[in-house]
C-alpha positions in Angstrom: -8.0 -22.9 -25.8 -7.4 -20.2 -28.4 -4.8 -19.2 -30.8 -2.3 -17.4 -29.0 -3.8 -17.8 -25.7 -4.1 -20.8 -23.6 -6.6 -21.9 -20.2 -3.3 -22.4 -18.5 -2.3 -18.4 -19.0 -5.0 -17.5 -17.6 -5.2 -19.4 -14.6 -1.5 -19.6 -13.9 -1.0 -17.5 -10.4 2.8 -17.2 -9.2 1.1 -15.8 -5.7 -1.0 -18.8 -5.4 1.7 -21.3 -5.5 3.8 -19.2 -3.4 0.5 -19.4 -0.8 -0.1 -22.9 -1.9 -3.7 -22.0 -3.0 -5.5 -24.4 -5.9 -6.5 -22.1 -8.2 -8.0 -24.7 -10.8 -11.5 -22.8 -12.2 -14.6 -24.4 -12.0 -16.3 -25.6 -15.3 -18.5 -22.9 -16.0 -15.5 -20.7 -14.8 -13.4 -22.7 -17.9 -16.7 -21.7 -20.1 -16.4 -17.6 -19.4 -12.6 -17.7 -19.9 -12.9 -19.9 -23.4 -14.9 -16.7 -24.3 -12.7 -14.3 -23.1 -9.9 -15.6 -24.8 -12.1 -16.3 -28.4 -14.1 -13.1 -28.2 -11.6 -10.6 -26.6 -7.8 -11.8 -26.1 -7.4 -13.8 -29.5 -9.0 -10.9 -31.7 -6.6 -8.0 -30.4 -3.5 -10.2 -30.3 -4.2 -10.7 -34.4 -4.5 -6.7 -34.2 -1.7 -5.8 -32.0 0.7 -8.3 -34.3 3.0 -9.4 -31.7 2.8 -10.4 -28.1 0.4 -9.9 -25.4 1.3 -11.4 -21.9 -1.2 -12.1 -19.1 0.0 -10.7 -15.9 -3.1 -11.6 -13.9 -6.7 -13.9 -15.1 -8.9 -16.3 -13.2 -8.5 -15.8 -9.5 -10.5 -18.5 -7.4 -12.2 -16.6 -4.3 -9.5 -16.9 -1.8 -6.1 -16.1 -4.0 -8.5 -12.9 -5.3 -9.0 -11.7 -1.3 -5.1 -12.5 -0.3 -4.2 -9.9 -3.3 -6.7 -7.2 -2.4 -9.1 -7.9 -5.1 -12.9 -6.9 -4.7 -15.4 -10.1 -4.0 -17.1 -9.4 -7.2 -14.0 -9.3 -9.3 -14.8 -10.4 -13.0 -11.3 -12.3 -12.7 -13.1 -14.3 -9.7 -15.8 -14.9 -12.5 -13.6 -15.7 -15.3 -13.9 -12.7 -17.1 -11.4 -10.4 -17.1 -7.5 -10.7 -17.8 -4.6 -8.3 -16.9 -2.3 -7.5 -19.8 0.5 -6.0 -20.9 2.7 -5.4 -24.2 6.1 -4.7 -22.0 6.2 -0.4 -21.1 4.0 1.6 -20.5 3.8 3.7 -24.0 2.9 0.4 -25.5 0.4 0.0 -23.0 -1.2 3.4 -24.1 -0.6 2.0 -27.2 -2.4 -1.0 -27.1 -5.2 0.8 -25.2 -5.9 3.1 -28.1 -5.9 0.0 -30.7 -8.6 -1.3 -28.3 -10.8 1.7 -27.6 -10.7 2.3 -31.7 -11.0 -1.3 -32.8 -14.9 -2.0 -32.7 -13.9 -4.8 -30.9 -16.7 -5.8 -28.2 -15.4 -5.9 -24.5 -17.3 -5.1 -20.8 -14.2 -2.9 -19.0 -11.0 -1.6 -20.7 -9.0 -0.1 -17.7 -5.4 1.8 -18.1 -4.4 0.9 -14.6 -1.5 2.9 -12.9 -0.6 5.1 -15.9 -0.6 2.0 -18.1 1.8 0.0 -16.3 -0.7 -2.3 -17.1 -5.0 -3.0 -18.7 -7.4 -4.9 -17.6 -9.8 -5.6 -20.3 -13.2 -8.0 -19.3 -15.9 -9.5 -21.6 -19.4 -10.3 -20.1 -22.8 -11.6 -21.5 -23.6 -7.5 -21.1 -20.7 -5.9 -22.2 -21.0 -2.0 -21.4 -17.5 -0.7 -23.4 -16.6 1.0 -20.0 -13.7 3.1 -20.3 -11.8 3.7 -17.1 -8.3 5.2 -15.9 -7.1 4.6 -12.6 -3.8 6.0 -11.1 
C-alpha cells in the first residue's frame, strides 16, 4: 500500500463482479503492483497535486480475456494501471507532466485521444511512448 494509492484500487474490477469473476492477485502479483504504486503511481500523484483515479489495474487471466485484453497484458502481470485526471485536456495534461518528469516507467500510452493513459513499470522499463486512437 502506498500513499494515495491502495492494493484494493488496483484490483477493484466493477466488470468482474458483474461476471462474478475472483479477481484477488496472486502474491508475487501483490509484489509487482506494491511497485507500481511506490515507483510509478505515488511519485506522479505528489507531482500532479491533486487526484489520480484508477479506471482499470490487475486483471487476473480470465476478467483480462472477457474485456478484450491481450494474454500478455502487463495488467494480467501486475504492472500496469489505467488512469485518468477527469477530461481529456487533463489527460494531455498529465501525459506531458509524465513524459517531462524523469520519472522511470516501461509504457506511457495516451489511449483514445486521452480519454484515458496507461502507464506500466517493469524490472526493464523502456520509457515507450505510444498514442493510440
Amino acid at each position: 500500500m502506498g500513499k494515495y494509492f491502495t492494493m484494493g484500487e488496483l484490483t477493484r474490477s466493477s466488470e468482474a463482479i458483474r461476471l462474478g469473476i475472483d479477481n484477488t492477485p496472486p502474491p508475487a502479483v501483490k509484489v509487482r503492483l506494491n511497485t507500481l504504486i511506490t515507483r510509478l503511481l505515488d511519485p506522479l500523484r505528489e507531482l500532479w497535486g491533486g487526484p489520480i483515479t484508477v479506471t482499470s489495474g490487475f486483471r487476473c487471466p480470465v476478467l483480462n480475456k472477457k474485456v478484450g485484453g491481450v494474454p500478455s497484458s502487463q495488467h494480467v502481470r501486475g504492472e500496469a494501471a489505467d488512469i485518468t485526471v477527469g477530461t481529456p485536456e487533463d489527460n494531455r495534461k498529465l501525459f506531458d507532466l509524465i513524459v517531462s518528469s524523469g520519472l522511470e516507467f516501461d509504457q506511457l500510452i495516451d489511449e483514445s485521444n486521452y480519454t484515458w493513459l496507461h502507464v506500466s513499470y517493469s524490472d526493464n522499463n523502456r520509457k515507450q511512448i505510444l498514442h493510440l486512437k
